[in-house]
Structure formats: structure tokens, C-alpha cells
C-alpha positions in Angstrom: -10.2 20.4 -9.7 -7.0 21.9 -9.8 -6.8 25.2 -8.4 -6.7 28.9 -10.3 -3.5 30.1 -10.4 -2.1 32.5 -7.3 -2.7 35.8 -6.9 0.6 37.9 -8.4 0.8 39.1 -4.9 1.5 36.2 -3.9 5.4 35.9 -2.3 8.0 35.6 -4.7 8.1 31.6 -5.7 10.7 29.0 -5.2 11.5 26.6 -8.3 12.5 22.7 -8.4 12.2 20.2 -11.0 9.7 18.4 -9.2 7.1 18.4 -6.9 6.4 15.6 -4.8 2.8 15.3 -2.8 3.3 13.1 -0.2 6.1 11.5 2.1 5.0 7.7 2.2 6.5 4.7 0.4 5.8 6.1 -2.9 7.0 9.8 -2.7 9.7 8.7 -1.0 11.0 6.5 -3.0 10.4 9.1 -5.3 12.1 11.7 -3.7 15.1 9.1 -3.7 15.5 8.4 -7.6 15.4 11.7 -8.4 17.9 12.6 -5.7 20.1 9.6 -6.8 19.9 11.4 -10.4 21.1 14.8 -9.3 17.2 15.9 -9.9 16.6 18.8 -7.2 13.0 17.9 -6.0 10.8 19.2 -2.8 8.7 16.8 -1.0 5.9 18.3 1.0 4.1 16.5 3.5 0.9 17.4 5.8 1.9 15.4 8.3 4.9 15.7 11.4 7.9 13.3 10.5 7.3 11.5 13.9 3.7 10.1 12.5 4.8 8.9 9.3 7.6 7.3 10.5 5.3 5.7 13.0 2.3 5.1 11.1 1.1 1.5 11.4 0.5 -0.3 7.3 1.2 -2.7 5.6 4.5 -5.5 6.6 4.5 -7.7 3.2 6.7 -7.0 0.2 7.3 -9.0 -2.5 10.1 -10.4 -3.7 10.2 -8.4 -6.6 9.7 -5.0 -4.6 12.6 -5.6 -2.9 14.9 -5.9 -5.7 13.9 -2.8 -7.1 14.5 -0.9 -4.1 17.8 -3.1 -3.9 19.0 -1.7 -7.4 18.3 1.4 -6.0 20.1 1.6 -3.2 17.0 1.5 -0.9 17.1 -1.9 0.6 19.8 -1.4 3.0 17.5 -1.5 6.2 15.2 -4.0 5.2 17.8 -6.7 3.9 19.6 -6.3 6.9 16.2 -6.5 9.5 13.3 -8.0 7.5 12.3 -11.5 7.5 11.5 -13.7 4.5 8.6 -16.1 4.0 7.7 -19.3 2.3 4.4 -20.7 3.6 1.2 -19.4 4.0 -1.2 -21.3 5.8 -5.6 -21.6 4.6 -7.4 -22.6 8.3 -10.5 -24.1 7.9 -12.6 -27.0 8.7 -11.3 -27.0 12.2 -7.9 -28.0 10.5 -4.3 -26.1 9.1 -3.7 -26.6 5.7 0.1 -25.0 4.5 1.0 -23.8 1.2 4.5 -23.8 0.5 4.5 -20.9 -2.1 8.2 -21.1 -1.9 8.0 -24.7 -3.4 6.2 -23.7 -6.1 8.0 -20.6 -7.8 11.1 -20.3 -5.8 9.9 -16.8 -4.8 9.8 -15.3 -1.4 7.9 -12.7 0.9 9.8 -10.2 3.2 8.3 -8.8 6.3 9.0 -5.5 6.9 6.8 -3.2 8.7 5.8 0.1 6.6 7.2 2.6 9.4 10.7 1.0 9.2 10.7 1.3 5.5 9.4 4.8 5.4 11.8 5.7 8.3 15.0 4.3 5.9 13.1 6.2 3.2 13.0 9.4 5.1 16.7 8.7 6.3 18.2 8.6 3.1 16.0 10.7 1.4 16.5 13.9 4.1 19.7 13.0 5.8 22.0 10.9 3.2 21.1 12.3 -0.3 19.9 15.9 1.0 16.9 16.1 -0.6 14.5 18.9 0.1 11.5 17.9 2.3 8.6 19.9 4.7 6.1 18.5 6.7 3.3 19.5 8.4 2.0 21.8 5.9 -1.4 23.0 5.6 -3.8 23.6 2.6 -1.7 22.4 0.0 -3.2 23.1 -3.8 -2.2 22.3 -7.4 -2.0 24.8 -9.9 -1.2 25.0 -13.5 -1.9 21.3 -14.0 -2.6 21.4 -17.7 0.5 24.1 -18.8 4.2 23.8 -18.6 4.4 25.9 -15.9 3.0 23.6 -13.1 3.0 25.5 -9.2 2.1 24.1 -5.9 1.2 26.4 -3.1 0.8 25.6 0.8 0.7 27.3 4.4 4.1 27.3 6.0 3.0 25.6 9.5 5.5 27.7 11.7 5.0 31.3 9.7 1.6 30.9 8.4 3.0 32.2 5.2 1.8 30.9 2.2 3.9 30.1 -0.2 4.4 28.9 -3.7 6.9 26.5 -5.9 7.1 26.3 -9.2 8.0 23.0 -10.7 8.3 21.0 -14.3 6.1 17.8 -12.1 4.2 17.2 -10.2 4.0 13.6 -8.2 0.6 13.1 -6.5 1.5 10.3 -3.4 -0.7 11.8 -1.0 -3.8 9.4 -1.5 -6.9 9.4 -1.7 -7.6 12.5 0.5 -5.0 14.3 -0.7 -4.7 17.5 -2.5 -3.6 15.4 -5.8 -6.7 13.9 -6.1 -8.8 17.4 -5.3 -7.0 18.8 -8.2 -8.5 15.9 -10.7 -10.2 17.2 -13.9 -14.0 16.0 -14.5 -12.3 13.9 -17.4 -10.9 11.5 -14.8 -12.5 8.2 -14.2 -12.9 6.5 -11.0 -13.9 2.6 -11.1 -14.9 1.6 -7.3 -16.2 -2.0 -5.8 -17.4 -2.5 -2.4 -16.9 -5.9 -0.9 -19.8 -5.5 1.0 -17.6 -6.7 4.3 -15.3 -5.0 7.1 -12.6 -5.7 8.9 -11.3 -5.0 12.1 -7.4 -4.2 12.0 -5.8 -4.8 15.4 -1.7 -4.7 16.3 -1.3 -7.0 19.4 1.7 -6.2 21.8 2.2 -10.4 21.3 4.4 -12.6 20.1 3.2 -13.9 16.5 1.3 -17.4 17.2 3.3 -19.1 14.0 5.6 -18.5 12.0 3.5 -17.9 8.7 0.6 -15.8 7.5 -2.4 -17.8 8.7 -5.9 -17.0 6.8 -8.3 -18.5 8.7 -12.3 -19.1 7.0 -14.8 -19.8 9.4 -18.7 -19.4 9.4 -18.6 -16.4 12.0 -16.5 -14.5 9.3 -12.6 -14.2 8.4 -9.6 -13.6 10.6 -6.3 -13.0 9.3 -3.0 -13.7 11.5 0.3 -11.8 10.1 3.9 -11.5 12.1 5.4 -8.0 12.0 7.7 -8.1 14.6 9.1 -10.4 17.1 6.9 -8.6 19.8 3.9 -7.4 17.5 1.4 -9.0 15.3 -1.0 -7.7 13.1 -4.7 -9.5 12.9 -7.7 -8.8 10.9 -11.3 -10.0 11.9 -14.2 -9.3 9.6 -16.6 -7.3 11.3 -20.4 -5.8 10.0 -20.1 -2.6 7.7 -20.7 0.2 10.5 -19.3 -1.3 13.4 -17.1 0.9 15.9 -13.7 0.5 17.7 -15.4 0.0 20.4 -17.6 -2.7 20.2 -15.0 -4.8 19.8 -13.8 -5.2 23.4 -10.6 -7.0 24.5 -12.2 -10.3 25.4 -14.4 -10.4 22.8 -11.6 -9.7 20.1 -9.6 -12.4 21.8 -12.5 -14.9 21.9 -13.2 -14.5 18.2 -9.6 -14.8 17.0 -8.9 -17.7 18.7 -12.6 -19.4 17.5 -11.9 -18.3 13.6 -8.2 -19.1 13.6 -8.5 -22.7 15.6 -7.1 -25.5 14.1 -7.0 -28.8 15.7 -3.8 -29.7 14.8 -2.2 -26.2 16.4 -1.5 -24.7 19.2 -3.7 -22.0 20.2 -2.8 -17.9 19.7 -0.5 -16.0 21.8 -2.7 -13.3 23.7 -1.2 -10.0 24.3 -3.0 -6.2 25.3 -4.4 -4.5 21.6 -2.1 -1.1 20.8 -4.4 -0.2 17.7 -8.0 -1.3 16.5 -9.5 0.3 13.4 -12.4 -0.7 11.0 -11.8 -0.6 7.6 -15.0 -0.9 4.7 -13.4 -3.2 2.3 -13.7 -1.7 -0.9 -11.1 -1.1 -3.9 -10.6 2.2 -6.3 -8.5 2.7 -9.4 -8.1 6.6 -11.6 -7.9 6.5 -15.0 -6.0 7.1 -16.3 -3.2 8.3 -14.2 -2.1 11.1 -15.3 -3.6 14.6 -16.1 -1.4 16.8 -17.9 1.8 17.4 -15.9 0.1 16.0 -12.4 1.3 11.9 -12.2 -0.2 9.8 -9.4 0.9 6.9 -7.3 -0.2 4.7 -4.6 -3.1 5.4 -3.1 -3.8 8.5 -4.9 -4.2 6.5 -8.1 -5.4 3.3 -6.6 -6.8 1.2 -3.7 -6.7 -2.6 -2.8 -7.9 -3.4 0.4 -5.8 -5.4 2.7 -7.1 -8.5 1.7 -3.8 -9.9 -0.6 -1.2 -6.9 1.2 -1.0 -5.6 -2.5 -1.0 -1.5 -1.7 2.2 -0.9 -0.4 3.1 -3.1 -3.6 1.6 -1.6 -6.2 2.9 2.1 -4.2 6.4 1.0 -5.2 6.1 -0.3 -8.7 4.4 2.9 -9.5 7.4 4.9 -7.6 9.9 2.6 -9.8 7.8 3.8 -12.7 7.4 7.3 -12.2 11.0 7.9 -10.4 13.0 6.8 -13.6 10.5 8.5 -15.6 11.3 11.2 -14.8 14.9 10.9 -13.8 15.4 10.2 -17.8 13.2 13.0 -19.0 14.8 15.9 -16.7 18.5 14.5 -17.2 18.2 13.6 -20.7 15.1 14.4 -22.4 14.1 10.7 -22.9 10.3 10.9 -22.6 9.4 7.2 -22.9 9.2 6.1 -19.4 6.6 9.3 -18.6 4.7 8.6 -21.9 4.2 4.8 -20.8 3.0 5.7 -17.2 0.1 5.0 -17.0 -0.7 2.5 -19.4 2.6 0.3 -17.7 0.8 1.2 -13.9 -2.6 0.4 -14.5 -2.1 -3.2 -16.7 -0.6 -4.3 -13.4 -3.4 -2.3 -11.2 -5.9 -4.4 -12.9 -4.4 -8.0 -12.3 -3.8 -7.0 -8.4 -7.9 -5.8 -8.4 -9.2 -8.8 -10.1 -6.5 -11.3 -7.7 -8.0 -9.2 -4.7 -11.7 -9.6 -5.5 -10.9 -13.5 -6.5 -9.7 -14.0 -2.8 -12.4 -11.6 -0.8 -14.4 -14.7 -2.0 -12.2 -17.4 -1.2 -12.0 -15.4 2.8 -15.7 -14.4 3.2 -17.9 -17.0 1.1 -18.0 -19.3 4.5 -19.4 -17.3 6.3 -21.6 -15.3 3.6 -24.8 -16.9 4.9 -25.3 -18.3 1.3 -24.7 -22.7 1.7 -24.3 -22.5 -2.0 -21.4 -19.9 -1.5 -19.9 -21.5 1.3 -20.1 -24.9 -0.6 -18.4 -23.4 -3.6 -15.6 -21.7 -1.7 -14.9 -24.9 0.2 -14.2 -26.3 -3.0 -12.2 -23.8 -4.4 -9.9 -23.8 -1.1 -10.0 -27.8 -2.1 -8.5 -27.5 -5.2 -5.5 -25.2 -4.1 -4.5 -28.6 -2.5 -4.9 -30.9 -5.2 -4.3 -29.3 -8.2 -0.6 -28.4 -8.9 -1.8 -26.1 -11.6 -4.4 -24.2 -9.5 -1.8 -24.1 -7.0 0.9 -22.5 -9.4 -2.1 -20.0 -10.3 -2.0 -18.8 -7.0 1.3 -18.9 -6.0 1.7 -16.7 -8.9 -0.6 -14.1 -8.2 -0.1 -14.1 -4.8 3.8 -13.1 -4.8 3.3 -11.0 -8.1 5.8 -13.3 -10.1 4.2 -13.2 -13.7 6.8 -12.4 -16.1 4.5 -9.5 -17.5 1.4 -7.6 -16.4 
């Protein structure tokens, strides 16, 4: 619930326009329209610029991302670095079976790992446009929500001081731990499915084994292959609910991957030492709706897809696109239609990307659900990707986030 407001002797506040909650993809890019706009706006973040800058995410962006943050003079970095992919290729019956996505809708992927982008972000956010930014404050809290006289207060980390800003906004990008969603009202909703499933993430200090996304469906249980870098790839390999870091061993993480992603007809992975393994419960969230009097959320404070069709950092930066030139027209010329459309615009697309996720967790663990009649029927649905041009097209569609609407 958002918090009372201060106590009046509380130091004298600071004022900006807005408020932004969080320095990832989405309050960053943020941060970046409103800057680009001549909108003064104050980004605070709990964590040190070294960790978000480093933070290991997501690596895929869609085609359509990219233009956005393209038009917005965001994409300097990334068209200059990332790489751009075509195929995808479904492993299973002991064989590879490429998709050429590319083929299809004449649409791309681009590969660029989350710290680079939030590094540009931060970059031109701090250093090139001047924006306002803090990190590594403490007990931040949302005040106000419901007036016109919005306030966020936090601790200053290097005085201890607590202080208060006044603002118009407030953008909650701090997910779903975050102060943003602390301050909810009991009027929000929150809609949550568990896939029932983990997976192990892993970033191995290796070469990627191909050069495509490899999804690889085998009775032991899913592994996912995905290039990052030309020295690091990420990997996924479903794992039992509950299961630690550390029963998952070098040798035995090595042993599975190369089982679940063998193909026949391939060569076999590229081994390297394991700089990161984490288990993530597979489950999905969305808020409704998104906005609570003058509080707005994005990302991952307003919504959750698991890594199963790399759709978060996604559906971070259409909201950011969203909310940015919302409120870029309403604080420069009073044009409230892009804030009054918010959510309804965010979550029509929200919805698509849960039910596309939720389609594929069952295309990636219905092998190996234990459940002949599942694994039969997923079998067949794999099938059909490769024989029907319009099941195909489905995909493709979904997949790179190319409908014309949502």
C-alpha cells in the first residue's frame, strides 16, 4: 500500500516532473524520452551502477524493439555490436530440425545482452542527455499515489538522510520486489500461473555450439542453447521445483546438456567453466490494471513471462515506449491520450505474450511430463510446425512479435 505521507519535519523536498523507480531497460528508457523532451526527471535506483550494468538477463530483442529504440536515438550501441538472427532450431528425436523464421515474415532477432543495453542506457541517460539519476538508495516509499501531489522518499546511502521529491509521476520499473509494487492498493489485481517446472540458468565462459537458438525436447526434460557473446553462452536446463545451485555440479550440468541438446546430425556442444547458475520456478504474473492513480508500472513491476519465449525484456520496452511518450506529451503539451490509453494499450499485448508463453512451456516440457499421452501430443504439435506453412506462419508470428496489432 502506498505509504502515509511524510512527517512535515521531514527535510525540505526537491521537485521534478517525474519520478522514475528503477534503472533497468524500462526506466531507462524512460529516463531517456523524457530527457530527449526537455522533461526534468530523477531516476532512483537501489542498486550500485556497477551491478546493473553488469547484471546478467535477457540477450533477445525483437525486431520491432529495436526500431523503437532506433527512432529514439537509443540503438546506437546495439546496431553497431548486436547480432541478428533468422533460424531457430526444435532438437528432438535424436535429430535438428531448423526453422527459418526469417523465411517466413522477413523479420529478424538481435542479440544483445541486457548489461550492454542497460550500460548504453545509463550512458546516455547520465552522461549524454544529463538526466538526474541515484543509486544505491535505501527504503524507497511512494506517497501521495492517489492526489496530484505525488512524493517519493528514500535514505541517501552516503548521508543517511532521508529525503523526499515531489513529482507530477511516478514510473514504477523496479519489479516485482520493488517499492512500486509495495505501494499497490487492495483494488489491484494480480493474475499468476505456475508452470509447475524449473530451470536451471547457466552462462558458460564457451564459445556458442551453433549459430542459432537451439530448443532442445528430450524425455529427461528441456535444455535451451542461446549465443550471447562470441565467448559466452547462455543455457537453460529444466530442473525439479526446489532444487539448489548446487546440486547441479559441473559434470553433471555438462553431461545433461550435451544428452538433451544431441542431435545426430550435429556436432556436439562446446564445453567451457559455468560463471553463473541460478534456478528459476517458472511461473508468469500480470497487475491489472497498470496504473493506480498517478503511480504507472512497467516491466516487471506490472508483469512477468518466464524465460521460456525471451518476451520480458520485450514487453519492458514496449511499455517504456508507451509510458515515455505518454508522458513526454502530457508534461510538454497537455495531450493526455497516450497516459489515458496505458494500460489498456500494455496489457492487450501482455496477454498475447502470456498465452504464446504458456502455448510453448507445453511444446518444451510435454516430453518429458511423464504423461505418453502428453508427450505424444507435443510430438505432434512440434510435427506440424514442419508441415504446415500456416502453423508455421502462426509461430513465426508470435514468436518475433510481428502481428500488425495486439
Amino acid at each position: 500500500m502506498t505509504s502515509p505521507s511524510p512527517h512535515s519535519d521531514s527535510p525540505a523536498p526537491s521537485r521534478f516532473p517525474v519520478v522514475v523507480v528503477g534503472a533497468g531497460p524500462a526506466g531507462l528508457t524512460v529516463g531517456n524520452i523524457l530527457r530527449a523532451a526537455g522533461v526534468g526527471c530523477l531516476v532512483l535506483e537501489t542498486e550500485s551502477r556497477r551491478f546493473v550494468e553488469q547484471r546478467p538477463r535477457a540477450g533477445f530483442i525483437e525486431e520491432r524493439v529495436v526500431r523503437g529504440l532506433e527512432q529514439r536515438g537509443l540503438a546506437g550501441g546495439l546496431l553497431e555490436r548486436a547480432e541478428r538472427h533468422s533460424v531457430c532450431e526444435f532438437r528432438f528425436d535424436g535429430h535438428g530440425h531448423p526453422f527459418d523464421y526469417t523465411e517466413l515474415t522477413a523479420g529478424h532477432h538481435w542479440v544483445y545482452p541486457q548489461p550492454l543495453l542497460v550500460s548504453d542506457l545509463v550512458r546516455e541517460y547520465a552522461d549524454v542527455r544529463g538526466g538526474e539519476i541515484r543509486f544505491g538508495v535505501r527504503d524507497v516509499r511512494l506517497h501521495d499515489l492517489d492526489s496530484d501531489r505525488p512524493a517519493v522518499s528514500y535514505t541517501d546511502p552516503d548521508s543517511g538522510e532521508r529525503l523526499l521529491v515531489r513529482c507530477d509521476f511516478v514510473a514504477g520499473c523496479d519489479g516485482a520486489r520493488g517499492a512500486s509494487r509495495a505501494a499497490l492498493p487492495d483494488r489491484a489485481r494480480t493474475s499468476r500461473y505456475d508452470l509447475g517446472v524449473a530451470w536451471l540458468a547457466l552462462l558458460a565462459e564457451a564459445p556458442p555450439s551453433s549459430d542459432r537458438v537451439l530448443f532442445g525436447m528430450h524425455p529427461s526434460g528441456f535444455a535451451g542453447h542461446m549465443p550471447r557473446t562470441p565467448e559466452v553462452t547462455r543455457y537453460y536446463l529444466q530442473c525439479p521445483p526446489g532444487d539448489h545451485p548446487d546440486d547441479w555440479p559441473h559434470e553433471r550440468v555438462w553431461s545433461e546438456l550435451q544428452q538433451r541438446l544431441r542431435a545426430a546430425d550435429r556436432p556436439p556442444l562446446t564445453e567451457g567453466r559455468l560463471l553463473e547458475k541460478r534456478v528459476l520456478d517458472m511461473h508468469n504474473y500480470v497487475v491489472e490494471p497498470m496504473v493506480f492513480g498517478r503511480l504507472f508500472l512497467a516491466g516487471d513491476a506490472a508483469h512477468l513471462v518466464a524465460p521460456i519465449a525471451a518476451k520480458g525484456m520485450n514487453l519492458a520496452l514496449h511499455d517504456a515506449f508507451l509510458l515515455g511518450d505518454g508522458l513526454a506529451a502530457r508534461l510538454t503539451g497537455g495531450d493526455p491520450a497516450g497516459l489515458d490509453g496505458y494500460s489498456r494499450t500494455c496489457l492487450r499485448r501482455v496477454w498475447e505474450y502470456q498465452e504464446f508463453s504458456q502455448w510453448l512451456s507445453g511444446i518444451y516440457h510435454g516430453v518429458s511430463s511423464g504423461d505418453p499421452y502428453r508427450a505424444g501430443t507435443t510430438l505432434a504439435r512440434l510435427r506440424r510446425l514442419f508441415t504446415s506453412p500456416l502453423a508455421a506462419a502462426a509461430f513465426a508470428e508470435q514468436y518475433l512479435g510481428t502481428a500488425a496489432a495486439y
